[in-house]
N, C-alpha and C positions, 0 to 999 in steps of 0.2 A: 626170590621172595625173602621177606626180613622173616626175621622169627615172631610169631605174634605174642605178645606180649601182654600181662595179664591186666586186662583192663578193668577185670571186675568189681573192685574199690568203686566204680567210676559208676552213675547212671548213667551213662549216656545215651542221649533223644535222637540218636542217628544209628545206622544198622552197621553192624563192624564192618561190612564189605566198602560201606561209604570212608568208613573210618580210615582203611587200608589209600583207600583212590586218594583222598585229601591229604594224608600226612606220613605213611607206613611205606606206601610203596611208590608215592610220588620221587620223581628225582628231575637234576636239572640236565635236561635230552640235550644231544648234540646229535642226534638223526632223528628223520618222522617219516611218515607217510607224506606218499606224494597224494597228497590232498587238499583243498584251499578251506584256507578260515574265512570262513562267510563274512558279511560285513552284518547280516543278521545274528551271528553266531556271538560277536561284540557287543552288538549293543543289547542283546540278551545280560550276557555278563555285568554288562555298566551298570543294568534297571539293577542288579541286585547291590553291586557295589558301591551307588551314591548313595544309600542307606547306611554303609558303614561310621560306625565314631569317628570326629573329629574335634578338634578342639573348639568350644563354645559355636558347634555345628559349622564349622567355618571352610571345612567339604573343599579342599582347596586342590585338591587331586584332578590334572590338565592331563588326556590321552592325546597323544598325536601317531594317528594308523598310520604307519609308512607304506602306502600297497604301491605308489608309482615307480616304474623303476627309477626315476627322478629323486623321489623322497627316500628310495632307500642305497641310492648313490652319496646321496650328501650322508645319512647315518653314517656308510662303510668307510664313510673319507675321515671321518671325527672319531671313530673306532679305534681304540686300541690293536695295532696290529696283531695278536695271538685273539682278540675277538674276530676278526674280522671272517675268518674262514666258517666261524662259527654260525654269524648274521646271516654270510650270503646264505648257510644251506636253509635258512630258514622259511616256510610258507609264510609267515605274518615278522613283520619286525614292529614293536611297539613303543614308544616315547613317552615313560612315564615323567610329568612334570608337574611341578609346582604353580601354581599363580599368586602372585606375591599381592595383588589388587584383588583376590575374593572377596572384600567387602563392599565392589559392584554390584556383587548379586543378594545384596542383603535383604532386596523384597520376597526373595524365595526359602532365603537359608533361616533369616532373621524377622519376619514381617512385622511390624508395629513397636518395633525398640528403637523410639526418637532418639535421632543425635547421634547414634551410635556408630553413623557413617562418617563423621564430622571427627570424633575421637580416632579412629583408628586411621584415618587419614593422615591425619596427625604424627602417626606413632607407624612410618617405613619400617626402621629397624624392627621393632616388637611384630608386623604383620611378615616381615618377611619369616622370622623364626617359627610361626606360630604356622606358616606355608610350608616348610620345611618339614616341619617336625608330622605336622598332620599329615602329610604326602603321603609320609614314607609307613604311617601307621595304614593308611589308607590301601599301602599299594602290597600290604599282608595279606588284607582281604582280596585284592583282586586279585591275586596270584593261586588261593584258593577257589576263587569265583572261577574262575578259566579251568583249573584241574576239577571242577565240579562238571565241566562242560566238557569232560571228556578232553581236555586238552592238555601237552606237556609244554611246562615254560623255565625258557632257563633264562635269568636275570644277571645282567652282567652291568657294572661298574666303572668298567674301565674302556673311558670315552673322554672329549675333551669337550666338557659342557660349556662352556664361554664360546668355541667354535660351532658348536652343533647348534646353539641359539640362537646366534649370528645369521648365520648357513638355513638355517627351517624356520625358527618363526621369528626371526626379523625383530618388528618394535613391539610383538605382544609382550605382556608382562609374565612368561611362561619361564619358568627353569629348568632344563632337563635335570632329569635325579637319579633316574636310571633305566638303560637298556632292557627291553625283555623281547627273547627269543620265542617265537609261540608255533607251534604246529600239533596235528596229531601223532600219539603213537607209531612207530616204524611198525610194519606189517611184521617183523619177526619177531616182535617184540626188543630188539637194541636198541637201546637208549643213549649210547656210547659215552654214559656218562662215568662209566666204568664201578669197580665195585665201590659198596655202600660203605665209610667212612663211620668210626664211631662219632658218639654224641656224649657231652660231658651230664652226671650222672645227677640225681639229684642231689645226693651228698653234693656233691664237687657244684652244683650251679644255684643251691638255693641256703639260706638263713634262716632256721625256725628263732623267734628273739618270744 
């Protein structure tokens, strides 16, 4: 357990025990319980997640569940070797990706702004940055949304996304951005994510001007 830490400065509209689950005591697991991630237990998650900010509501954040052993064979193959041991022990492995084309979904995201599919059509480069950028704002929130749901996720990096898009989704216009490991808590509570690391302070990370 971290030291708690005086939050009092702060209202906050959530009870500190939430406070601890979301940000305090979460950490990134490399063990869980032998338990399965529902497929209900996701798309719980998502209903909250496609609410999250994104740039000019442009929501470009693509999940691909890898639950077959099929889909999570092609992951392990595109995985960075020191990841890989990590994936297999996982109950859920998840494909967070971009979609560089979300301005297909503009009757949902955008409805009644003429033209506005025409322009960005237009403009690949500017939609892919703006799918990127928004993704990865996107996939803050859902790494919270999952630790809300009672589950631990570790988020790894190191994968060979040109191959892994190739290999899983073919000609969609999806990018992978990054891996996430997902299960519940280890019954002993080990997280084996070993001990908690500091964090740069506000001095050292922020600018009063």
């Amino acid at each position: 357990m971290s030291a708690v830490p005086d939050l009092s400065a702060a209202s906050f509209q959530i009870p500190q025990d939430a406070i601890r689950l979301l940000f305090l005591d979460a950490r990134s697991a490399t063990r869980w319980a032998d338990r399965e991630v529902s497929l209900d237990t996701l798309k719980a998650v998502h209903e909250l997640v496609r609410w999250a900010p994104s740039a000019n509501n442009s929501a470009p954040l693509r999940l691909v569940v890898a639950g077959s052993d099929h889909a999570r064979e092609i992951v392990m193959e595109h995985a960075s070797p020191g990841n890989r041991p990590k994936l297999d022990r996982a109950p859920m492995i998840l494909v967070a990706a971009s979609d560089a084309r979300y301005h297909e979904h503009l009757d949902v995201t955008a409805p009644g702004i003429h033209g506005l599919y025409e322009v960005l059509e237009d403009r690949p480069d500017a939609r892919a940055i703006t799918a990127h950028d928004s993704t990865w704002l996107q996939i803050g929130f859902l790494i919270v949304a999952l630790r809300s749901a009672g589950l631990h996720v570790r988020p790894m990096g190191g994968f060979d996304r040109a191959g892994l898009s190739r290999s899983l989704l073919g000609d969609r216009s999806w990018h992978p951005e990054l891996l996430l490991a997902v299960g519940y808590p280890a019954q002993d509570g080990e997280h084996g994510a070993g001990d908690r690391r500091g964090r740069p302070s506000w001095d050292t990370a922020t600018l009063e001007l």
